[in-house]
mmJSON file of the N, C-alpha and C atoms, coordinates in Angstrom:
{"data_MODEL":{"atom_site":{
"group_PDB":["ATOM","ATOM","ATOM","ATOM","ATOM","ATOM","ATOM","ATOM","ATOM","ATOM","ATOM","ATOM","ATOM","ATOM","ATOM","ATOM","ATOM","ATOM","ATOM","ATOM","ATOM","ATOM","ATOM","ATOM","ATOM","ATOM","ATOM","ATOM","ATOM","ATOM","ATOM","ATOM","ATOM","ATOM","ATOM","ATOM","ATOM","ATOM","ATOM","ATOM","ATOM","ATOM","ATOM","ATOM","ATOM","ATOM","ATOM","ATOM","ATOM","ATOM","ATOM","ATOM","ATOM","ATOM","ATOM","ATOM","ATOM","ATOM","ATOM","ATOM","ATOM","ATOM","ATOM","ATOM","ATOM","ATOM","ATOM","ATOM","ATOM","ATOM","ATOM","ATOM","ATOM","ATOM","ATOM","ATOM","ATOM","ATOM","ATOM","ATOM","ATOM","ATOM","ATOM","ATOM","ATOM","ATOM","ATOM","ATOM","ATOM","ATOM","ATOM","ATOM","ATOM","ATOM","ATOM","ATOM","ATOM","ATOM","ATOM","ATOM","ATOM","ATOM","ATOM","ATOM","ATOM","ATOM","ATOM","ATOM","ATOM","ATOM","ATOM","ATOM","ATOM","ATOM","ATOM","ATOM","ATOM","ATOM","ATOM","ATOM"],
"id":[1,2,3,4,5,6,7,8,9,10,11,12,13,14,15,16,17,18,19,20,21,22,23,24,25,26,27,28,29,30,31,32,33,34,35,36,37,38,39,40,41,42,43,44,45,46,47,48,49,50,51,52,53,54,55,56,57,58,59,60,61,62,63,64,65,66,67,68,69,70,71,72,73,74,75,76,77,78,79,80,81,82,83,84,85,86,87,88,89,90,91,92,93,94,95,96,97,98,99,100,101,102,103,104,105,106,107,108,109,110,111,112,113,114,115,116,117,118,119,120],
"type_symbol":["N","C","C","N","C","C","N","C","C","N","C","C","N","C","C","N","C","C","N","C","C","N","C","C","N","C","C","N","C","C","N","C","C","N","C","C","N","C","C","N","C","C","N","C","C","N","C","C","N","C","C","N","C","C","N","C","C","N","C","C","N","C","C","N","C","C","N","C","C","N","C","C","N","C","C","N","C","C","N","C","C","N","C","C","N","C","C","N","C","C","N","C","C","N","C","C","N","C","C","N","C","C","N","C","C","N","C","C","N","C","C","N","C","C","N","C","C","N","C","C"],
"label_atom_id":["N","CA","C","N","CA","C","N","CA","C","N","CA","C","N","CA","C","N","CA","C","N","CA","C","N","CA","C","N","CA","C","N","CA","C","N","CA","C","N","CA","C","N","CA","C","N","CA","C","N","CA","C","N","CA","C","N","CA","C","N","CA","C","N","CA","C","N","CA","C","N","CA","C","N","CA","C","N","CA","C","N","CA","C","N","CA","C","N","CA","C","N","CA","C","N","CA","C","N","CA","C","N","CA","C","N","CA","C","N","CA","C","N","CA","C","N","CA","C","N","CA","C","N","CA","C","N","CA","C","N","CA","C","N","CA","C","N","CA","C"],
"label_alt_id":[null,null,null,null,null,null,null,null,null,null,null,null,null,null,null,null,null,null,null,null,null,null,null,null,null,null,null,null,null,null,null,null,null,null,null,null,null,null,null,null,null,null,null,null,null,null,null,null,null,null,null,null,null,null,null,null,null,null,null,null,null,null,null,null,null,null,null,null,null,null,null,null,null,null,null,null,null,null,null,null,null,null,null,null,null,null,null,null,null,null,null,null,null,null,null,null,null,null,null,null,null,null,null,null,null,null,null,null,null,null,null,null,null,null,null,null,null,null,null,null],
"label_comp_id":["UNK","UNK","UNK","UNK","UNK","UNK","UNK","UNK","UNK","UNK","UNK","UNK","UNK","UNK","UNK","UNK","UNK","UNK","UNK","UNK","UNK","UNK","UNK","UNK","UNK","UNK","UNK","UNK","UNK","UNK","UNK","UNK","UNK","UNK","UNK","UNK","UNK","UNK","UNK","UNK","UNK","UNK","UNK","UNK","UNK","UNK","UNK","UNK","UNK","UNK","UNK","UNK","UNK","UNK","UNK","UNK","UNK","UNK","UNK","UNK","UNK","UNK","UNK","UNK","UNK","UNK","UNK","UNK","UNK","UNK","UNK","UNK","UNK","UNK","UNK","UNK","UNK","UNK","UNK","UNK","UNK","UNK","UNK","UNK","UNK","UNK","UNK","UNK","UNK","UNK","UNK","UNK","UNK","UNK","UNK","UNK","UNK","UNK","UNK","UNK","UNK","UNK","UNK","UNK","UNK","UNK","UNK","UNK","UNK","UNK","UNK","UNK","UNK","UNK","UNK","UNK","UNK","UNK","UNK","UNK"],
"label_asym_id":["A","A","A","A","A","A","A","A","A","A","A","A","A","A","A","A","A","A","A","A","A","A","A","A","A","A","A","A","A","A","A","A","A","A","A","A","A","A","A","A","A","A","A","A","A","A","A","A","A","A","A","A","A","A","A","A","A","A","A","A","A","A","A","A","A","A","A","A","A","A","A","A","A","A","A","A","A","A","A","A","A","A","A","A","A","A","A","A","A","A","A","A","A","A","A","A","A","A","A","A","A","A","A","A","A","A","A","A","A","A","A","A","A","A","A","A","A","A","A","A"],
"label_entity_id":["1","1","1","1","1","1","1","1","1","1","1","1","1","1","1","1","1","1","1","1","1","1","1","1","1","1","1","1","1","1","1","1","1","1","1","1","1","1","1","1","1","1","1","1","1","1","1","1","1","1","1","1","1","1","1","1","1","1","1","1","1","1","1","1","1","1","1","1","1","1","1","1","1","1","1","1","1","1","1","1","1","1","1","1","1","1","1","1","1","1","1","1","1","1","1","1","1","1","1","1","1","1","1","1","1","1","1","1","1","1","1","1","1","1","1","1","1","1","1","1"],
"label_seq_id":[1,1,1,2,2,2,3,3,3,4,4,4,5,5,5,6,6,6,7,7,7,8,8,8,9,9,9,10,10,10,11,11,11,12,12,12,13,13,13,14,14,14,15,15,15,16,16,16,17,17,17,18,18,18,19,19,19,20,20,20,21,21,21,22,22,22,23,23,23,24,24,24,25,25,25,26,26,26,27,27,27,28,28,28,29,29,29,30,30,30,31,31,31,32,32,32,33,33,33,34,34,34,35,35,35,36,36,36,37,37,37,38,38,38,39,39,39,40,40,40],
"pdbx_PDB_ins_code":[null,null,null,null,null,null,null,null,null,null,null,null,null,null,null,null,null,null,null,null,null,null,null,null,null,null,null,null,null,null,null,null,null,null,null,null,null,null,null,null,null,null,null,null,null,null,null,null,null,null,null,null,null,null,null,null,null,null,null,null,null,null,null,null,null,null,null,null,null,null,null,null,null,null,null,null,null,null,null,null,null,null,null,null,null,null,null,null,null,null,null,null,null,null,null,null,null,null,null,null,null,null,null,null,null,null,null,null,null,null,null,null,null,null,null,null,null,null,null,null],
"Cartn_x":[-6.984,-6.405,-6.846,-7.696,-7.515,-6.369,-5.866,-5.464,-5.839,-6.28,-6.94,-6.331,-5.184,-4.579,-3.593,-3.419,-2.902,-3.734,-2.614,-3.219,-2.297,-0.91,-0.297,0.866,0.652,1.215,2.372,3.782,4.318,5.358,4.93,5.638,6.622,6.922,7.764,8.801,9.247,10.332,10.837,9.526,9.255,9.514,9.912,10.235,9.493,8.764,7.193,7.096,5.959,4.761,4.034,3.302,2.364,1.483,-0.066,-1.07,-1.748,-2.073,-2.951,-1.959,-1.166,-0.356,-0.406,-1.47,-1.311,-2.726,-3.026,-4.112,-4.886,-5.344,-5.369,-6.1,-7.186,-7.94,-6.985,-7.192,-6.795,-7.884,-8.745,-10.13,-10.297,-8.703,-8.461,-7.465,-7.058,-6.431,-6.572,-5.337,-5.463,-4.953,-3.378,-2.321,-1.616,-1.743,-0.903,-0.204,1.29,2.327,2.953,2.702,3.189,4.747,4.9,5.643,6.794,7.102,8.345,8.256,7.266,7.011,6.396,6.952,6.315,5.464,4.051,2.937,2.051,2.326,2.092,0.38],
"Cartn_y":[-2.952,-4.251,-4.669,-6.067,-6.367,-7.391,-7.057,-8.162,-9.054,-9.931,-10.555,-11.679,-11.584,-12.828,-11.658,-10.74,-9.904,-9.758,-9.858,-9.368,-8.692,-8.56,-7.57,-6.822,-5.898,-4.751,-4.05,-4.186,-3.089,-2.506,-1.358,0.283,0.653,-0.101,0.942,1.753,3.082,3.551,3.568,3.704,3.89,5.854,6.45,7.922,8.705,9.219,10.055,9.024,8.609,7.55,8.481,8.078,9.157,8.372,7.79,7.143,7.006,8.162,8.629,7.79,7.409,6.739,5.316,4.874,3.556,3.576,2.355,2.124,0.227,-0.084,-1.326,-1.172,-2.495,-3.223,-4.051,-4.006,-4.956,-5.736,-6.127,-6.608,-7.948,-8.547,-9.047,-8.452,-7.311,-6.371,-6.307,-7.101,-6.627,-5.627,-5.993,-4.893,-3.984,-2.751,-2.081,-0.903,-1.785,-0.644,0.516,1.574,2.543,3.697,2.947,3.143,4.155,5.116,5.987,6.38,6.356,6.618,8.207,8.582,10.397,9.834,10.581,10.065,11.601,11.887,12.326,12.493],
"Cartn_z":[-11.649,-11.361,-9.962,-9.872,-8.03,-7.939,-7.002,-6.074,-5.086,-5.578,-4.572,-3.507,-3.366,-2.471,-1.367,-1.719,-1.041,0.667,1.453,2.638,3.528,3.524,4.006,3.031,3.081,2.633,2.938,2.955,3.712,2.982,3.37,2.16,3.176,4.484,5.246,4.487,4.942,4.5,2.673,2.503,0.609,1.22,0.339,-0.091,-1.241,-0.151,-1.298,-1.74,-1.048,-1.769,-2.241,-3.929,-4.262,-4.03,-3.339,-2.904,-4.415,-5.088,-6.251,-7.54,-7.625,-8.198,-8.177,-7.108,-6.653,-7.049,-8.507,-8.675,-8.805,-7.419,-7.63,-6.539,-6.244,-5.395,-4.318,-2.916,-2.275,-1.444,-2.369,-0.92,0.161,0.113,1.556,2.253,1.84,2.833,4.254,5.129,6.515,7.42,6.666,7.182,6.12,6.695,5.28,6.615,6.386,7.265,5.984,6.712,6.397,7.212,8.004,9.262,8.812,8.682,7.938,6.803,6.358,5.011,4.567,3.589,3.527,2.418,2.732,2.003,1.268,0.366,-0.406,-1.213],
"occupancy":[1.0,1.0,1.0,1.0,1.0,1.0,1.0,1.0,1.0,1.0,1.0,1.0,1.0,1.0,1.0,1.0,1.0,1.0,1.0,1.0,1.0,1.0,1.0,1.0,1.0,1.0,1.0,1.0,1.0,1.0,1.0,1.0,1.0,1.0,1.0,1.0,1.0,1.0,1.0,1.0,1.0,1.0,1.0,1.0,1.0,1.0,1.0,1.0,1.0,1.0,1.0,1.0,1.0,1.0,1.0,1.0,1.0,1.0,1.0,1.0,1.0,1.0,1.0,1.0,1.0,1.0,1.0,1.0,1.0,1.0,1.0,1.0,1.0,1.0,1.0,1.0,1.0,1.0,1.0,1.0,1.0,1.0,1.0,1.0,1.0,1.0,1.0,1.0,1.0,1.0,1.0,1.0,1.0,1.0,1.0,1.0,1.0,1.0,1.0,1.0,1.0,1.0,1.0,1.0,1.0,1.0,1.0,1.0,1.0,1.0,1.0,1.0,1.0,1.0,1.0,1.0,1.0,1.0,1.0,1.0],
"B_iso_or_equiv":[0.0,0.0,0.0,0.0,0.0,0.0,0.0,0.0,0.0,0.0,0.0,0.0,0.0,0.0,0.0,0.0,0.0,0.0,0.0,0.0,0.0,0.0,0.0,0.0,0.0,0.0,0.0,0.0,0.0,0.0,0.0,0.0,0.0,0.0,0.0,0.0,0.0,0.0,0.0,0.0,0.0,0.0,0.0,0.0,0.0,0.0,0.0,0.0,0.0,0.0,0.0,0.0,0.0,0.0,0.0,0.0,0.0,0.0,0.0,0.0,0.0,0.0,0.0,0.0,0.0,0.0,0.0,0.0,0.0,0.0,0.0,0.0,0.0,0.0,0.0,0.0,0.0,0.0,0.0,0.0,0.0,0.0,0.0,0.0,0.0,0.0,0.0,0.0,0.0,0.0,0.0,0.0,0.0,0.0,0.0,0.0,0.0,0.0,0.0,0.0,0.0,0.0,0.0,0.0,0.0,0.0,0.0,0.0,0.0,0.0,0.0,0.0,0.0,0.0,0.0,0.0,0.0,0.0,0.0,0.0],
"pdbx_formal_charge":[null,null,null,null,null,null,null,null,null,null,null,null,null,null,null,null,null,null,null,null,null,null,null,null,null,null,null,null,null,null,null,null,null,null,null,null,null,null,null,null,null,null,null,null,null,null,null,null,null,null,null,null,null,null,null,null,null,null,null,null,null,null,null,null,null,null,null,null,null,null,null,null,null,null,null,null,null,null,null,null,null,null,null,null,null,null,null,null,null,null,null,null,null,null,null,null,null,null,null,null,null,null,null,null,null,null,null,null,null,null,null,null,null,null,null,null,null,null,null,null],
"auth_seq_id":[1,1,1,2,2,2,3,3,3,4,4,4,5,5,5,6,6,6,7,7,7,8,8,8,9,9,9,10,10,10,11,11,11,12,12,12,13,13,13,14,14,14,15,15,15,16,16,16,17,17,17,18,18,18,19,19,19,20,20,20,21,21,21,22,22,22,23,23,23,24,24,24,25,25,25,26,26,26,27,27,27,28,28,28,29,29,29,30,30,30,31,31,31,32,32,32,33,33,33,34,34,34,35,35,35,36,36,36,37,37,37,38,38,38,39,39,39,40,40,40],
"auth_comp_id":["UNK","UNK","UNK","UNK","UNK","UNK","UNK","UNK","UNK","UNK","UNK","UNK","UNK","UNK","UNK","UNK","UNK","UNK","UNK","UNK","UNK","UNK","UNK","UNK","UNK","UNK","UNK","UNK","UNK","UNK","UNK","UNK","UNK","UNK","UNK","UNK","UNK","UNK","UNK","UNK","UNK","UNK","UNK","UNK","UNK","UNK","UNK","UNK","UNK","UNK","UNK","UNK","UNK","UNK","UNK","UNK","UNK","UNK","UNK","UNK","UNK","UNK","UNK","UNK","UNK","UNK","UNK","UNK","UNK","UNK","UNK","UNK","UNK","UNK","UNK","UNK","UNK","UNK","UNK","UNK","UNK","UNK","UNK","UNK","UNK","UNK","UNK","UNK","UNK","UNK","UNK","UNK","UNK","UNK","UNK","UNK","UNK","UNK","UNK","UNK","UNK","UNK","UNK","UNK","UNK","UNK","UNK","UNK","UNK","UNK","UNK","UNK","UNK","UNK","UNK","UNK","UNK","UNK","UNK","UNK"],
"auth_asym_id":["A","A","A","A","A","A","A","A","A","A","A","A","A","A","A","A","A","A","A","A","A","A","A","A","A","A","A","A","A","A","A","A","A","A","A","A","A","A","A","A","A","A","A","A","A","A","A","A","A","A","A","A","A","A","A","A","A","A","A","A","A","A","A","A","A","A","A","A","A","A","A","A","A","A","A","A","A","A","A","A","A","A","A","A","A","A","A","A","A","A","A","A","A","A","A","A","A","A","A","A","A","A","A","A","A","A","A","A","A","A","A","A","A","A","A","A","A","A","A","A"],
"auth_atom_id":["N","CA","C","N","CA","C","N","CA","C","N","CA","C","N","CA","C","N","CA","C","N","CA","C","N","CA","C","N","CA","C","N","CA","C","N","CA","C","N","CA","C","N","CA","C","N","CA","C","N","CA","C","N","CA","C","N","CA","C","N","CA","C","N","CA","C","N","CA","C","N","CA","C","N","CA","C","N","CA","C","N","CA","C","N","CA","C","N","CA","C","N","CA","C","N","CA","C","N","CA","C","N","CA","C","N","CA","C","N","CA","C","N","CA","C","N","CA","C","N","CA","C","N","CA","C","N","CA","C","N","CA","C","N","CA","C","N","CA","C"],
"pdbx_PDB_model_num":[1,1,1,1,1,1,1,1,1,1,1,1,1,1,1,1,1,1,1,1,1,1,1,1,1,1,1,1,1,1,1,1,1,1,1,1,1,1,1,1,1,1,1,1,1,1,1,1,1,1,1,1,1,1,1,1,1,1,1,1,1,1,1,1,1,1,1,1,1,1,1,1,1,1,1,1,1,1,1,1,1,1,1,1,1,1,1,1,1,1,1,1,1,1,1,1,1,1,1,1,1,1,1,1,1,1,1,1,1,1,1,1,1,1,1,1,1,1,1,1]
}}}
């Protein structure tokens, strides 16, 4: 799947993020906070 209008992202304080679980395009991606987040 892309996303294409996406440009900020924020997972703060998501609990076990599995990354490999996350399957998608972001190719105007600027910001992607992760700030507190256990990343897996």
């Amino acid at each position: 799947m892309i996303c294409c209008n996406i440009r900020h992202l924020n997972l703060t304080r998501c609990s076990r993020l599995k990354l490999h679980t996350l399957n998608f395009e972001v190719p105007k991606l600027e910001v992607l906070d992760l700030s507190f987040t256990r990343v897996e």
